[in-house]
C-alpha positions as CSV (number, residue, x, y, z in Angstrom):
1,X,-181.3,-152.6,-34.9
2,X,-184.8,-150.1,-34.8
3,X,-184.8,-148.0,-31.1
4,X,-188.2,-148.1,-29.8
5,X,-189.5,-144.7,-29.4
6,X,-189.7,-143.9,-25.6
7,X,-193.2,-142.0,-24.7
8,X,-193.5,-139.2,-22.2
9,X,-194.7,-141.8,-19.3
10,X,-191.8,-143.6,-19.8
11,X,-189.3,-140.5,-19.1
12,X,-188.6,-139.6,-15.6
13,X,-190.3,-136.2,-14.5
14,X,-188.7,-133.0,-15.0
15,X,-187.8,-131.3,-12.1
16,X,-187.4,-127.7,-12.5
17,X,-185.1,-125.5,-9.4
18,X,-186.2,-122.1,-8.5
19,X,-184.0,-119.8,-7.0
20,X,-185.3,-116.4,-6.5
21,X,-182.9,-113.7,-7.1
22,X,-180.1,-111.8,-5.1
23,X,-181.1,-108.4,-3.7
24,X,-178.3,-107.0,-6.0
25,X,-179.8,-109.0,-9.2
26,X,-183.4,-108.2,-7.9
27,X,-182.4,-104.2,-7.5
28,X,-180.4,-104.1,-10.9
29,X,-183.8,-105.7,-13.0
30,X,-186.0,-103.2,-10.8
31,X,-183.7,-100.2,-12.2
32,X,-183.7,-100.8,-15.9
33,X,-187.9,-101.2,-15.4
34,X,-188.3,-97.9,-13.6
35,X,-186.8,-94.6,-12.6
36,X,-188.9,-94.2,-9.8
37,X,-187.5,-95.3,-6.7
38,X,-190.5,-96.4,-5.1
39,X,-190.9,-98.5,-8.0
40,X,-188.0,-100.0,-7.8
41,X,-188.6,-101.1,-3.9
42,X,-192.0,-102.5,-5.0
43,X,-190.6,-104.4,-8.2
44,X,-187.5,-105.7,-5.9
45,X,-189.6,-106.8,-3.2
46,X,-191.7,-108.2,-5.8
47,X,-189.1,-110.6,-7.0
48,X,-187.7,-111.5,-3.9
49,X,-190.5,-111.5,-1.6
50,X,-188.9,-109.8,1.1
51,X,-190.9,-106.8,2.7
52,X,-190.2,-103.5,1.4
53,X,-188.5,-102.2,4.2
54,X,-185.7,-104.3,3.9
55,X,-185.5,-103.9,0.5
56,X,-185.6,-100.0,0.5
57,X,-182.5,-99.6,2.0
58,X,-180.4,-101.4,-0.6
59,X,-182.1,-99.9,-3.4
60,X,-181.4,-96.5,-1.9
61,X,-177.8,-97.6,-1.8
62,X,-177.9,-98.4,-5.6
63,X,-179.9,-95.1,-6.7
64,X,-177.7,-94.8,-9.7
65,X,-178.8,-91.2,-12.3
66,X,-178.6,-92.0,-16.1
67,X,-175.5,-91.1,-17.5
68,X,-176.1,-88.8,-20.3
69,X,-174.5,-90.3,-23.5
70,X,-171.6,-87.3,-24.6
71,X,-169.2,-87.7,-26.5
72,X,-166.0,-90.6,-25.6
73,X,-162.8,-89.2,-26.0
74,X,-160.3,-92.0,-26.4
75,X,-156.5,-91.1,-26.4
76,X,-154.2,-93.1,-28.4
77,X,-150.2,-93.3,-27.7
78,X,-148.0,-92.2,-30.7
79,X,-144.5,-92.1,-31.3
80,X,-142.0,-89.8,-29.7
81,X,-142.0,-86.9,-32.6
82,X,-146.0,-87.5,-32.7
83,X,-148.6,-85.5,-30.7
84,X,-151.1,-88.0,-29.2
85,X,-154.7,-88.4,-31.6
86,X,-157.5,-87.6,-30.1
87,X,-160.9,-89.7,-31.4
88,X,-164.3,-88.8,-30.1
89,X,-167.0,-91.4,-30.4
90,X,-170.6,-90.1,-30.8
91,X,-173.6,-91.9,-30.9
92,X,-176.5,-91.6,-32.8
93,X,-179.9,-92.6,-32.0
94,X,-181.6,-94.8,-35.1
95,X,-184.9,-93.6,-36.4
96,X,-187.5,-95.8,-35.0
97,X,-188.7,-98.2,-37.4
98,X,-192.3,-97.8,-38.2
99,X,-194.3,-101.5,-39.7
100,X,-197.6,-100.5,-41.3
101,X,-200.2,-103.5,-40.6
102,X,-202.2,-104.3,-43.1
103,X,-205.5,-106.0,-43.6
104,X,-206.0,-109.0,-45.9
105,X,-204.9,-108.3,-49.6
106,X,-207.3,-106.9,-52.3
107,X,-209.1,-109.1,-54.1
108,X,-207.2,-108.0,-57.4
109,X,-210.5,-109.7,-59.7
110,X,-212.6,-106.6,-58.2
């Protein structure tokens, strides 16, 4: 037996839920979009639509500085007669990957 395809006026209608975020969630997205910290308030409020000076104070309590990216030393246990290994992790920025646009093709007949 064939289904009958169902149209979009026969479907029930889509309800979508919108919950704006947390303070902590709306703080958090704020920091990893600026540094500044009166950014940050006006990006919070933004998303939460609370006024900034009830937002300030919580972003102020998260003021967080970068951490610099050294070295991780990461000590491993070894046997009794062993020393323990040291291993440092470094990381290593990638060169940024450059895409040359180009125009249409060349009309190779010319």
């Amino acid at each position: 037996m064939k289904k009958t395809p169902k149209s979009f006026a026969d479907l029930p209608p889509i309800r979508v839920r919108r919950e704006p975020p947390t303070v902590t969630e709306a703080v958090a997205a704020a920091q990893d979009l600026a540094d500044d910290i009166e950014q940050q308030v006006e990006i919070a409020c933004g998303l939460i639509g609370l006024p900034a000076d009830e937002v300030r104070p919580h972003v102020l309590a998260a003021a967080r500085k970068k951490p610099e990216r050294a070295p991780e030393r990461i000590m491993s246990h070894a046997g009794p007669s062993r020393a323990p290994r040291t291993v440092i992790v470094e990381r290593r920025t990638r060169a940024p990957v450059v895409v040359e646009r180009r125009g249409r093709p060349l009309d190779p007949r010319r």
